[in-house]
C-alpha angles and dihedrals in degrees: 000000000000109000132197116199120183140176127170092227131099118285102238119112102233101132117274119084097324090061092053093049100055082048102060090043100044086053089042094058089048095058085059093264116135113228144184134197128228111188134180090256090046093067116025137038130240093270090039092057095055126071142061092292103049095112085050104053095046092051088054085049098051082050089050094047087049097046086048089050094046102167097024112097127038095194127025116191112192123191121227115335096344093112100045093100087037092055093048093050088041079064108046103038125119090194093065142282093282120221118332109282114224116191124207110191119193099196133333128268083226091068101036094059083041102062094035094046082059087053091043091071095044099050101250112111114083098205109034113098109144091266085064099045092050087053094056095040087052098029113029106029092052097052089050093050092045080062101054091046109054088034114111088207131011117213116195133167100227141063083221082067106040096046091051089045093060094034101046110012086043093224107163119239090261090048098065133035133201118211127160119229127236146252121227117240096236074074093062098084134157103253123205110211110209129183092229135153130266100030099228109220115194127198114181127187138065117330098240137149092243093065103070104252093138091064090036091058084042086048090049100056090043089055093044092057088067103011122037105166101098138107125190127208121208106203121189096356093159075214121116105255087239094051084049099046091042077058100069096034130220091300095062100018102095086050099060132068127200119210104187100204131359119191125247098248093052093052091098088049088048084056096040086054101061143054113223135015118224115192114160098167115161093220136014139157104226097316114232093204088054094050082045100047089051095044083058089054101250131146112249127211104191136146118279087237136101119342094349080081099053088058111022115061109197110255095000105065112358141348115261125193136192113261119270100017115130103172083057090054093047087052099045093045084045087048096047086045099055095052138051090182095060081043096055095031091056096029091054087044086050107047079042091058096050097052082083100053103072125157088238094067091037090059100038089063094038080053086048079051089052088052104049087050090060094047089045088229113163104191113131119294107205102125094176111162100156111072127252 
């Protein structure tokens, strides 16, 4: 097959969507498949890419490119809204439906407003006035929705997804697909667990209100009133250092170090080098740096919501606590702490867990999902191997 993959997000491999995306394609095309990439950079400039229509535009732009490469791809699998525009044109066109659209959603814009609209009145989202909810409600949403909707199959990486895709989108079973990413094997390391001073807690990803940093400032102060050896890394905030720090304030700052990018191919050093991996995000798809947190043998502390499920099971191979509790994140980072055993005994669970989980099986059922688009067969499409 030809296939087309595109994400309106910067090229670079660092984990996120980007990341899922290279792997998919590197394992596609090992499985004899030609593909070619369309990223945020490849098709918009700088300018283009700010603003409030940024999503939009490059969207316009993938359904031109297709149009303009009419015959050349027999699949095109769009991440997020980026078929939105493709799958209206696919529609309305005289000329033909164009190659079979695949979409691959990440998380879902419902939750998203539902779990923001909850910080809002707290004071805890940074961009979520009611200018901006509105925004997301008209603008977003629809696109996402626009997406669903004109897609011949929808790809996500949760049950969360999946389940909210048949119940409230009313896609029928043969119409969406759950499969789980992968984890690359450079992740699958030995890991030594030693009883040293400070613990060295590492969170990694974009430094943004729906992850939970506010609980996990809140977590922080309350450790450090019974338990101070700790430090914390923050790895790939896309955040200045000083704006970070600031963050915390005086009474954590010396604790917490900020590490602005790490490359893609130290990312299994970054997780060797630390102890416990905190992740409270409020809502997720399936997390990367969690598989590949697990894959590296660590211990993970995340929120019992959305993909973290599908991957971290409470007390075997991971903690889990509710969102926005901060209290239950001071007591799981205290507990882990406190004990190398429960370290070793969840981080070995876990890295056996994700030895399962590789980017090969991933792409060959996407690829079954591929199939089943171009014979228009519309028997169910969960392909779940792993357990719940």
């Amino acid at each position: 097959m030809e296939i087309l993959l595109s994400a309106a997000v910067p090229r670079r491999r660092e984990g996120g969507v980007a990341g899922v995306v290279h792997n998919f394609g590197r394992e596609l095309e090992e499985l004899g498949h030609r593909v070619t990439y369309l990223f945020r950079e490849d098709l918009l400039t700088a300018s283009e890419s700010a603003g409030r229509f940024g999503e939009l535009r490059f969207s316009a732009r993938v359904a031109r490119h297709i149009r303009e490469n009419r015959g050349k791809y027999s699949i095109v699998n769009l991440h997020g809204s980026v078929g939105a525009v493709y799958g209206v044109r696919r529609l309305v066109s005289a000329a033909g439906r164009g190659p079979a659209y695949i979409l691959t959603l990440h998380g879902l814009e419902e939750r998203r407003i539902h779990a923001m609209s909850r910080e809002q009145k707290k004071g805890r989202a940074w961009h979520f006035s009611f200018k901006n909810r509105l925004w997301l409600r008209v603008y977003h949403r629809s696109l996402f929705f626009t997406a669903v909707m004109t897609a011949d199959r929808v790809h996500c990486f949760s049950r969360d997804v999946w389940t909210i895709l048949q119940l409230k989108h009313n896609l029928d079973p043969g119409q969406v697909a759950y499969i789980p990413g992968g984890v690359e094997g450079r992740f699958l390391i030995q890991r030594e667990y030693a009883d040293r001073k400070p613990v060295r807690l590492l969170y990694a990803g974009t430094w943004l209100d729906q992850r939970g940093i506010f609980y996990l400032r809140d977590a922080l102060n309350g450790l450090n009133r019974k338990f101070v050896d700790w430090t914390l890394t923050i790895a790939g905030p896309g955040t200045p250092v000083n704006k970070v720090k600031e963050f915390f304030g005086e009474t954590l700052e010396e604790q917490i170090l900020v590490l602005p990018v790490v490359p893609a191919d130290r990312m299994p050093e970054l997780y060797s080098q630390h102890d416990i991996f905190v992740f409270p995000s409020l809502m997720e798809g399936q997390p990367l740096v969690v598989s590949e947190a697990m894959a590296g043998g660590m211990p993970v502390i995340t929120t019992e919501t959305c993909g973290m499920v599908d991957l971290v099971e409470d007390g075997l191979n991971g903690l889990l606590v509710p969102p926005a509790d901060a209290i239950a994140l001071e007591e799981a980072i205290f507990r882990l702490c406190q004990s190398v055993d429960l370290r070793r005994q969840l981080g070995r669970a876990a890295q056996q867990k994700m030895q399962r989980y590789t980017w090969k099986d991933a792409a060959c059922r996407l690829e079954r999902v591929f199939v089943s688009a171009l014979q228009n067969d519309s028997s169910p499409l969960s392909l779940t191997r792993h357990a719940p």
